[in-house]
C-alpha positions as CSV (number, residue, x, y, z in Angstrom):
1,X,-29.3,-16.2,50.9
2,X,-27.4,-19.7,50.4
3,X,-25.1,-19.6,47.6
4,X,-23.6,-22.6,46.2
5,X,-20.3,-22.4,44.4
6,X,-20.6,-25.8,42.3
7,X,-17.9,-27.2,39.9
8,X,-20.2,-30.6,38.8
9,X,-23.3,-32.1,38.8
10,X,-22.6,-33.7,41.8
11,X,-22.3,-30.6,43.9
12,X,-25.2,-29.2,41.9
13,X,-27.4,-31.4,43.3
14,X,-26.2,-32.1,46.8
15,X,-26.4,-28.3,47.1
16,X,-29.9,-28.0,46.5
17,X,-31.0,-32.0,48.1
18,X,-28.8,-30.9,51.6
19,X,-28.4,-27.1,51.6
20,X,-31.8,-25.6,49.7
21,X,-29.2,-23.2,47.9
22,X,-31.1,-20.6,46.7
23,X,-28.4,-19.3,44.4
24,X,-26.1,-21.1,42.1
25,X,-22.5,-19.8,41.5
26,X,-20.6,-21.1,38.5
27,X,-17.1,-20.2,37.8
28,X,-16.9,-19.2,34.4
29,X,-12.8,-20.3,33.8
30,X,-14.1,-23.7,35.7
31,X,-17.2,-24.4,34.1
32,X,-17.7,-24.8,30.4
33,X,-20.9,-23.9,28.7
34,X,-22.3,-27.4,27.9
35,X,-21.8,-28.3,31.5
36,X,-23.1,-25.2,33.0
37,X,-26.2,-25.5,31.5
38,X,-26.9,-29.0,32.7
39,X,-25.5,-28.1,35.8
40,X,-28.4,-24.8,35.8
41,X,-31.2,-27.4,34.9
42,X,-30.5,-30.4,37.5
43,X,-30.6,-27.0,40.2
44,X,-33.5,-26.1,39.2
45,X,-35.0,-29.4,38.8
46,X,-33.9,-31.0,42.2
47,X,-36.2,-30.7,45.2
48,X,-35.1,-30.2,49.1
49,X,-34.6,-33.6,51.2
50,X,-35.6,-31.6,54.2
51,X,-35.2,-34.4,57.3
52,X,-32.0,-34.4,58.9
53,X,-30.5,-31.6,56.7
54,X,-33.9,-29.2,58.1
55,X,-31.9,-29.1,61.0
56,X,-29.1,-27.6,59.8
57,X,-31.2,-24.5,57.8
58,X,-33.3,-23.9,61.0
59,X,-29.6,-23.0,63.2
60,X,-28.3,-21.2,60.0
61,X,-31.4,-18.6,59.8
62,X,-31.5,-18.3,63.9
63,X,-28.0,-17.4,63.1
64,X,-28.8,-14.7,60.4
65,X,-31.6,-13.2,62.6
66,X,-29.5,-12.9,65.5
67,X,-26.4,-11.2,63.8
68,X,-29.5,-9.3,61.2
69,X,-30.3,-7.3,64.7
70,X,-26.6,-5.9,64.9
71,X,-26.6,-4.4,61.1
């Protein structure tokens, strides 16, 4: 799981573009409604850049395997 805590659009997106989040997190005392609902559409609407950031997801989930085998 990749959770995002995101306080803008902004983060919204770069979560999803660099990180393939695959859960948003919104702060509730942070976030007001009208914003939080924009923020939920733009995640779900914005795709994976993959290249460069691909990298990064491959070392994360040989990471999670590797501690997965010590649960």
């Amino acid at each position: 799981m990749r959770a995002a805590l995101c306080h803008n659009l902004k983060i919204t997106k770069l979560s999803r573009q660099h990180n393939d989040s695959n859960v948003l997190v919104l702060g509730s005392g942070f976030v007001k409604a009208d914003l939080a609902k924009r923020m939920v559409w733009a995640w779900l609407h914005t795709e994976f850049l993959g290249g460069r950031h691909l990298r990064r997801l491959k070392l994360i989930n040989q990471f999670d395997k590797k501690i997965g085998t010590r649960c």
